[in-house]
LOSE-944096 format. One record per atom (N, C-alpha, C): residue in three letters; atom name; chain; x, y, z. Coordinates in Angstrom, 3 decimals. Each point is the difference from the previous one (the first is absolute). Example, Ala and Ser with C-alpha at 12.3 -4.5 7.8 and 13.67 -1.06 7.14 Angstrom:
# LOSE-944096
NODE   r  a c       c1       c2       c3
NODE Ala  N A   13.190   -5.690    7.800
NODE Ala CA A   -0.890    1.190    0.000
NODE Ala  C A    0.900    1.200    0.000
NODE Ser  N A   -0.350    1.050   -0.720
NODE Ser CA A    0.820    1.190    0.060
NODE Ser  C A   -0.770    1.090    0.730
//
This chain:
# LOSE-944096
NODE   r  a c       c1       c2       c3
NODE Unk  N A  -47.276 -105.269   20.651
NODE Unk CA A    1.441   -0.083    0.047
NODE Unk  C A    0.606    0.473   -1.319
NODE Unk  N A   -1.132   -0.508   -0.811
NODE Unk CA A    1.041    0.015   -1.443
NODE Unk  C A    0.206    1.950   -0.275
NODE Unk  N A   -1.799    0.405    0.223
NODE Unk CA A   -0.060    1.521   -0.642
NODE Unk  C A    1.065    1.047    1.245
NODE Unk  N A    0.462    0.033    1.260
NODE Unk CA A    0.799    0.184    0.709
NODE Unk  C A    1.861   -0.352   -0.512
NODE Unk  N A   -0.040   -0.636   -0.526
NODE Unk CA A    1.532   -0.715   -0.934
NODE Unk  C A   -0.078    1.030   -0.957
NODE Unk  N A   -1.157    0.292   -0.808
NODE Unk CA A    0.250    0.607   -1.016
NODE Unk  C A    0.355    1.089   -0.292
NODE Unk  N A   -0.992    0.603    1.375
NODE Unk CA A   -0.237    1.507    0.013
NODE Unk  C A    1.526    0.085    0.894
NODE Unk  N A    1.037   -0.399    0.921
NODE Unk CA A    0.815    0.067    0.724
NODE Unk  C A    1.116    0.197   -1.819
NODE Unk  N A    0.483   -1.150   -0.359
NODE Unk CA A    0.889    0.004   -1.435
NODE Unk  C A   -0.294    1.010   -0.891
NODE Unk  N A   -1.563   -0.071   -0.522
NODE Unk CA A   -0.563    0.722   -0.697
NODE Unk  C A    0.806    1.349   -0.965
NODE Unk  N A   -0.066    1.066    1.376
NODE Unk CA A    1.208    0.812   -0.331
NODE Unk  C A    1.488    0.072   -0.132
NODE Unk  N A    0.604   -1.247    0.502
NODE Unk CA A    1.109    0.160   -0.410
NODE Unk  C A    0.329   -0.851   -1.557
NODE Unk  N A   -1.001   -0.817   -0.029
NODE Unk CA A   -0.098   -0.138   -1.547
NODE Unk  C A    0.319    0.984   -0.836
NODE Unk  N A   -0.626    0.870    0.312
NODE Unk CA A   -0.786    1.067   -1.326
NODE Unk  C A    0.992    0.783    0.172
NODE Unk  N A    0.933    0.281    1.404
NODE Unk CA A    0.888    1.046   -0.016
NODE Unk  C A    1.287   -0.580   -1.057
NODE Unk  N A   -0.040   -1.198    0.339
NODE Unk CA A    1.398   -0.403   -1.040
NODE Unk  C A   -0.235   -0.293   -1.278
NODE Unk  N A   -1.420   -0.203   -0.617
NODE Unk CA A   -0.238   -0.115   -1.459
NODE Unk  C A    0.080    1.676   -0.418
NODE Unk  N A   -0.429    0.888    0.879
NODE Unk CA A    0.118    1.456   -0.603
NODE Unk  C A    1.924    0.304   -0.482
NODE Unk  N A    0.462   -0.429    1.326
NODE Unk CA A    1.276    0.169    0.663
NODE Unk  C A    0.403   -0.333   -1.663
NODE Unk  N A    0.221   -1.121   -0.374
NODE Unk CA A    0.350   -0.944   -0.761
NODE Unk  C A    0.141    1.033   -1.531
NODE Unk  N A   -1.667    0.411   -0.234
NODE Unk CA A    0.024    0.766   -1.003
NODE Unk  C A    0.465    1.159   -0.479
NODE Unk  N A   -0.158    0.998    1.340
NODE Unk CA A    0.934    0.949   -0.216
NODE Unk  C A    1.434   -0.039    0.246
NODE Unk  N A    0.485   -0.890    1.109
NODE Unk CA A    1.125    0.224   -0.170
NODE Unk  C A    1.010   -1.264   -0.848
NODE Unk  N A   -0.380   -1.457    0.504
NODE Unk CA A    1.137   -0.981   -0.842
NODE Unk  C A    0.177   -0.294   -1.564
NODE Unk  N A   -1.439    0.101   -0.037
NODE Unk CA A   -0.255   -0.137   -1.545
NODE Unk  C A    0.993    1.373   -1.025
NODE Unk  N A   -0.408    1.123    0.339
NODE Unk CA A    0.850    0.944   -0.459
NODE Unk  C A    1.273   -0.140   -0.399
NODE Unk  N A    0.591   -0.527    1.834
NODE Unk CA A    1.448    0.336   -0.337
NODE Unk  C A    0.859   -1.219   -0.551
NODE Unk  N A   -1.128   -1.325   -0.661
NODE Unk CA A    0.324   -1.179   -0.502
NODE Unk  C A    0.471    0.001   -1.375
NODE Unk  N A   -1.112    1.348   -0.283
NODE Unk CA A   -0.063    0.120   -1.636
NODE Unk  C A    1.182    1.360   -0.324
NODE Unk  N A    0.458    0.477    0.588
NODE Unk CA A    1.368    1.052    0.269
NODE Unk  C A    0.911   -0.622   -0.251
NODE Unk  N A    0.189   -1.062    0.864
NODE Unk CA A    1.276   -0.899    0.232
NODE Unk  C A   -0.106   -1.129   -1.263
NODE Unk  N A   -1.404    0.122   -0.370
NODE Unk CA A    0.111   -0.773   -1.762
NODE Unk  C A    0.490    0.530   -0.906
NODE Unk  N A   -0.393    1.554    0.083
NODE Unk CA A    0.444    0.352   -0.911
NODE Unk  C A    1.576    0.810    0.210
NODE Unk  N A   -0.036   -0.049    0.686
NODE Unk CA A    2.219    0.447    0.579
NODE Unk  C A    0.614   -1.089   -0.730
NODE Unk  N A   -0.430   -1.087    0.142
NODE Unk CA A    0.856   -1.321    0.030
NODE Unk  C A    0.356    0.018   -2.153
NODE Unk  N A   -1.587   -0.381   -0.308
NODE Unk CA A   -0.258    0.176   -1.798
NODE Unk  C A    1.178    1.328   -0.217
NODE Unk  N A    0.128    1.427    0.555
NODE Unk CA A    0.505    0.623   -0.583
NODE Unk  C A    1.796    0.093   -0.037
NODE Unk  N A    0.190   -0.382    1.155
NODE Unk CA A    1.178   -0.926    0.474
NODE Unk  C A    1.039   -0.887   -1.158
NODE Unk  N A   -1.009   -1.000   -0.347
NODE Unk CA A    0.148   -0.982   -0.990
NODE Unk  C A   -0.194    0.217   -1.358
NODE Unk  N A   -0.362    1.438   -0.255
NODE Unk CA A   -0.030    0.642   -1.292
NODE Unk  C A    0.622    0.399   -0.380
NODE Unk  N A    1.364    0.593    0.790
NODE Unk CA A    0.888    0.881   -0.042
NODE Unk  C A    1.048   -0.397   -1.164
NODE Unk  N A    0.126    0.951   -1.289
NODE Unk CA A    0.894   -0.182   -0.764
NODE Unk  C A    1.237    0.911   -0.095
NODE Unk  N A    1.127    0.142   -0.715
NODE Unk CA A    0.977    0.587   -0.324
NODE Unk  C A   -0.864    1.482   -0.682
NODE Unk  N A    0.546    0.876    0.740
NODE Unk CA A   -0.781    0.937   -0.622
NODE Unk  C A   -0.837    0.703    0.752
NODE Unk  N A   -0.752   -0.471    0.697
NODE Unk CA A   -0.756    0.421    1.104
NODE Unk  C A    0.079    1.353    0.954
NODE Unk  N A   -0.596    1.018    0.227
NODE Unk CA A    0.590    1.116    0.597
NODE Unk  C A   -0.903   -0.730    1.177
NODE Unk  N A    0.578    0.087    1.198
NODE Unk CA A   -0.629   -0.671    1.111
NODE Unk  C A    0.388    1.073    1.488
NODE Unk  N A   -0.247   -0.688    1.169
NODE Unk CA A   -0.396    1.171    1.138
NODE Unk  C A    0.456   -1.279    0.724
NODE Unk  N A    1.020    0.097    1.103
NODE Unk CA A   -0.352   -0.775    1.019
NODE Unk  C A   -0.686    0.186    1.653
NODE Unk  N A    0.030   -0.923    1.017
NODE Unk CA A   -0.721    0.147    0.341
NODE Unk  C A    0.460    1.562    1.201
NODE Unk  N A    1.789   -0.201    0.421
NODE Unk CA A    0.305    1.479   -0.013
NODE Unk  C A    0.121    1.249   -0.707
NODE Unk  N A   -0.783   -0.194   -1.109
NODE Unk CA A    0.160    1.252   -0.796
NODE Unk  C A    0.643    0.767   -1.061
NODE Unk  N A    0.838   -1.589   -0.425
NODE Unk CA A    0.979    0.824   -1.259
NODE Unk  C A   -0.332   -0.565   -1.258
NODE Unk  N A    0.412    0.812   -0.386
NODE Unk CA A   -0.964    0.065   -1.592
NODE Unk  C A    1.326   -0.259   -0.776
NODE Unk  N A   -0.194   -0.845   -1.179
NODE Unk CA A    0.815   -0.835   -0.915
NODE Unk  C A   -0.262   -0.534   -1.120
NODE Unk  N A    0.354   -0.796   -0.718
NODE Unk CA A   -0.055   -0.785   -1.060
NODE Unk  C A    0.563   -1.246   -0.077
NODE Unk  N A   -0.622   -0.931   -0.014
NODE Unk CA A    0.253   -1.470    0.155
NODE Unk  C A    0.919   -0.178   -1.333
NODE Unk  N A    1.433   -0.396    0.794
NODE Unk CA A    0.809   -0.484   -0.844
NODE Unk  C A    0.413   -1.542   -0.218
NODE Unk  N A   -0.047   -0.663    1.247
NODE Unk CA A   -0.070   -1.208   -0.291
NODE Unk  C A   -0.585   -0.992    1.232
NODE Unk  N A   -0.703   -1.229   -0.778
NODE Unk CA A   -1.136   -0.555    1.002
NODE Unk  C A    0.649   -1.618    0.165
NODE Unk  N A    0.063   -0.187    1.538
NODE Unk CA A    0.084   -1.243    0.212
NODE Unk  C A   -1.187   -0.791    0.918
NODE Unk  N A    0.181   -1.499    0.447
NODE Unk CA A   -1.405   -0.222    0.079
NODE Unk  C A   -0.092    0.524    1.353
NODE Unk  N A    0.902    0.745    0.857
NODE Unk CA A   -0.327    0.548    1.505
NODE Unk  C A    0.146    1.205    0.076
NODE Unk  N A    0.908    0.814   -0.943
NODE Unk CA A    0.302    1.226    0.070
NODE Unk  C A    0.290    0.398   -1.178
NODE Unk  N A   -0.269    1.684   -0.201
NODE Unk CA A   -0.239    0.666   -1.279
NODE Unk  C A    0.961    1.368    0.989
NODE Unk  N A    1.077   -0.090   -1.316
NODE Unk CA A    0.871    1.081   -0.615
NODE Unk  C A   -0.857    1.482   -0.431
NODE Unk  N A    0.978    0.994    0.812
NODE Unk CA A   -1.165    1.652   -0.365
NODE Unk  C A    0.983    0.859   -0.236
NODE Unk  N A   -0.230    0.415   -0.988
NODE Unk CA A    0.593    1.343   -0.644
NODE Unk  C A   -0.060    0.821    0.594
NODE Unk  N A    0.515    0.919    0.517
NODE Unk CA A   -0.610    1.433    0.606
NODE Unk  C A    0.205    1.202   -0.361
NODE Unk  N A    1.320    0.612   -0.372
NODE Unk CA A    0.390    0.485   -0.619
NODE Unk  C A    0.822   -0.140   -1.684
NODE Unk  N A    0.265    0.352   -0.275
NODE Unk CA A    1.398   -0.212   -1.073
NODE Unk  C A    0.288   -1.636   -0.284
NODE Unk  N A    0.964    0.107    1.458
NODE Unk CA A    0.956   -1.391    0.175
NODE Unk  C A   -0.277   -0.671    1.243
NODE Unk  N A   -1.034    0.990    1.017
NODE Unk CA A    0.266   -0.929    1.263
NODE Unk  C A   -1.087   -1.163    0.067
NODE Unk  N A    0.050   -1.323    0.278
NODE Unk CA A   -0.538   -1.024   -0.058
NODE Unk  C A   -0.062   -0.094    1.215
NODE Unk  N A   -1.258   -1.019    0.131
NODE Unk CA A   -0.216   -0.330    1.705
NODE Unk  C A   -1.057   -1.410   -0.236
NODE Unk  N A    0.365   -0.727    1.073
NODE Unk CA A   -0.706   -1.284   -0.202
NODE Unk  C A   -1.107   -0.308    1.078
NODE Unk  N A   -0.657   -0.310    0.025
NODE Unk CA A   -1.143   -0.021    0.737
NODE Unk  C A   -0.825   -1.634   -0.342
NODE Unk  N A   -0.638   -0.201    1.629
NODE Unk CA A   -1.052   -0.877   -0.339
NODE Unk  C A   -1.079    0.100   -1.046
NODE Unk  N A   -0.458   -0.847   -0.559
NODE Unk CA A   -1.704    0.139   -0.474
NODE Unk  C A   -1.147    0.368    0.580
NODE Unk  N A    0.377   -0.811    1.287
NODE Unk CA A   -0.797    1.330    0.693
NODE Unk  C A   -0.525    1.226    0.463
NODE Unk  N A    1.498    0.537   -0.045
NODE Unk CA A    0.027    1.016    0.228
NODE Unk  C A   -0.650    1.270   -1.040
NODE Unk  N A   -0.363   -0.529   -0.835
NODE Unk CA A   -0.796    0.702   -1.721
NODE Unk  C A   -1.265    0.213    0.767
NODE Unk  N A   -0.135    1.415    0.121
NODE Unk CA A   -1.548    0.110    0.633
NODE Unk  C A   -0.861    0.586   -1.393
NODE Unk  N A    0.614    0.498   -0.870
NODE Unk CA A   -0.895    0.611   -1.158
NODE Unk  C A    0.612   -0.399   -1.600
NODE Unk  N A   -0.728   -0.190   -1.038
NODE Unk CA A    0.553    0.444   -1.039
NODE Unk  C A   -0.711    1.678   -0.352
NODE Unk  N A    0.855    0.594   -0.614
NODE Unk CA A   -0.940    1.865   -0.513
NODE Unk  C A    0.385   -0.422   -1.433
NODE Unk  N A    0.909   -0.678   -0.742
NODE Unk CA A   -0.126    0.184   -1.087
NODE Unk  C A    0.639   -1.218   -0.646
NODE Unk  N A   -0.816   -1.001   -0.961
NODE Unk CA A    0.117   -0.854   -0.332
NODE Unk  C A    1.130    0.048   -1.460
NODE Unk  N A    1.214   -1.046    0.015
NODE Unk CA A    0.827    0.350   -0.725
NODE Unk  C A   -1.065   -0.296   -1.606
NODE Unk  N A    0.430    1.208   -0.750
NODE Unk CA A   -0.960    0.229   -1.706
NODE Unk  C A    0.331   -1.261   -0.664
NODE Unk  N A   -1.063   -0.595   -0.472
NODE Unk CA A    0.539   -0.804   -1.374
NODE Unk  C A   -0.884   -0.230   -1.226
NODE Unk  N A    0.216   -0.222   -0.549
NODE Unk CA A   -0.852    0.363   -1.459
NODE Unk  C A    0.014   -0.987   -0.445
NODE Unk  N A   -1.471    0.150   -0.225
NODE Unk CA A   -0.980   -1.463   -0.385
NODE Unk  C A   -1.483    0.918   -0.841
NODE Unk  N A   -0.434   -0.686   -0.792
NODE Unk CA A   -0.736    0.119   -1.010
NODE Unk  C A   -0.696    0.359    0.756
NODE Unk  N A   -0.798    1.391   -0.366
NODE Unk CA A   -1.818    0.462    0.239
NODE Unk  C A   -0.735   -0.992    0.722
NODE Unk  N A   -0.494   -0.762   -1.154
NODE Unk CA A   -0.814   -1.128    0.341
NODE Unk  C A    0.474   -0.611    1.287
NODE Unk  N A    0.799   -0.729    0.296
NODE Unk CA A    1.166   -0.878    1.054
NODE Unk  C A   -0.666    0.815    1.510
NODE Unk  N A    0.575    1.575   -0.588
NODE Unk CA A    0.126    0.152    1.728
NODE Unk  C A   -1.861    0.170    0.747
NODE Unk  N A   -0.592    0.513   -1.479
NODE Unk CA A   -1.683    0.346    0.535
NODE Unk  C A   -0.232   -1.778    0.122
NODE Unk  N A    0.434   -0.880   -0.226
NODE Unk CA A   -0.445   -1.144    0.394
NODE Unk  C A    0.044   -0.473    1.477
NODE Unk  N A    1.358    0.042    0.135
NODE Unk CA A    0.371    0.043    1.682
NODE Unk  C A   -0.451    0.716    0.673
NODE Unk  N A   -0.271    1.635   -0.028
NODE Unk CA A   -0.658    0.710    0.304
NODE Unk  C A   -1.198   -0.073    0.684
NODE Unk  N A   -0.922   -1.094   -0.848
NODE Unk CA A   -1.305   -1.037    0.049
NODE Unk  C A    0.217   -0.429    1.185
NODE Unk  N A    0.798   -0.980   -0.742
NODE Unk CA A    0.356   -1.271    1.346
NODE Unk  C A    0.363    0.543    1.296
NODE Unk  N A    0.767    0.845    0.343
NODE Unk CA A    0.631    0.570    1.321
NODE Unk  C A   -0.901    0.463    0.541
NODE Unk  N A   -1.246    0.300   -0.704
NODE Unk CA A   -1.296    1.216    0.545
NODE Unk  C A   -1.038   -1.452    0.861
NODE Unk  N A   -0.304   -0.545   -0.927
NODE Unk CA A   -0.583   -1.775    0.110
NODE Unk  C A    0.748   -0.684    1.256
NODE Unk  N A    1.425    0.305    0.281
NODE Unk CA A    0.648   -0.832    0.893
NODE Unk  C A   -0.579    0.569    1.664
NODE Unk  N A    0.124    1.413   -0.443
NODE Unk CA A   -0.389    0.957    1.120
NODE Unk  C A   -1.504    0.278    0.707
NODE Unk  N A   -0.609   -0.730   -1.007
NODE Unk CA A   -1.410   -0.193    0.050
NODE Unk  C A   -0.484   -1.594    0.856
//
């Protein structure tokens, strides 16, 4: 009875631990890291949303972030809606400082 149970489940075990690996696990660690970059977002920020317009984060609240687009035109948007950063706003910090973090961010990713 028992080796008949097993061999019947057996495969659908194995189909959803595969299932699991290629597909949930992936898109767990995507949506980890959307969220971290989300919550990173500073003044300054040249960012992408998730329709496609490209800007500069002018001002951040805790649900929605302000976008530069041109010149003068501003536009407000969810946090969500931030599908990319391309270019992190510059700031200047000692040699040493940033190859430190540098470390750490590599270590975090690890």
């Amino acid at each position: 009875m028992s080796s008949s149970f097993l061999t019947t489940i057996g495969p659908l075990i194995i189909f959803f631990v595969i299932f699991y690996f290629l597909l949930i696990r992936p898109q767990q660690k995507r949506q980890k890291k959307t969220r971290e970059m989300q919550t990173s977002l500073q003044k300054g920020d040249k960012i992408v949303t998730i329709g496609g317009i490209h800007g500069t984060v002018d001002a951040i609240d805790d649900e929605k972030v302000t976008i530069k687009c041109h010149n003068t035109t501003k536009i407000t948007f969810d946090r969500a809606a931030v599908r990319d950063i391309y270019q992190k706003k510059q700031t200047h910090e000692p040699k040493e400082q940033k190859a430190a973090n540098e470390k750490e961010e590599k270590a975090k990713e690890e």
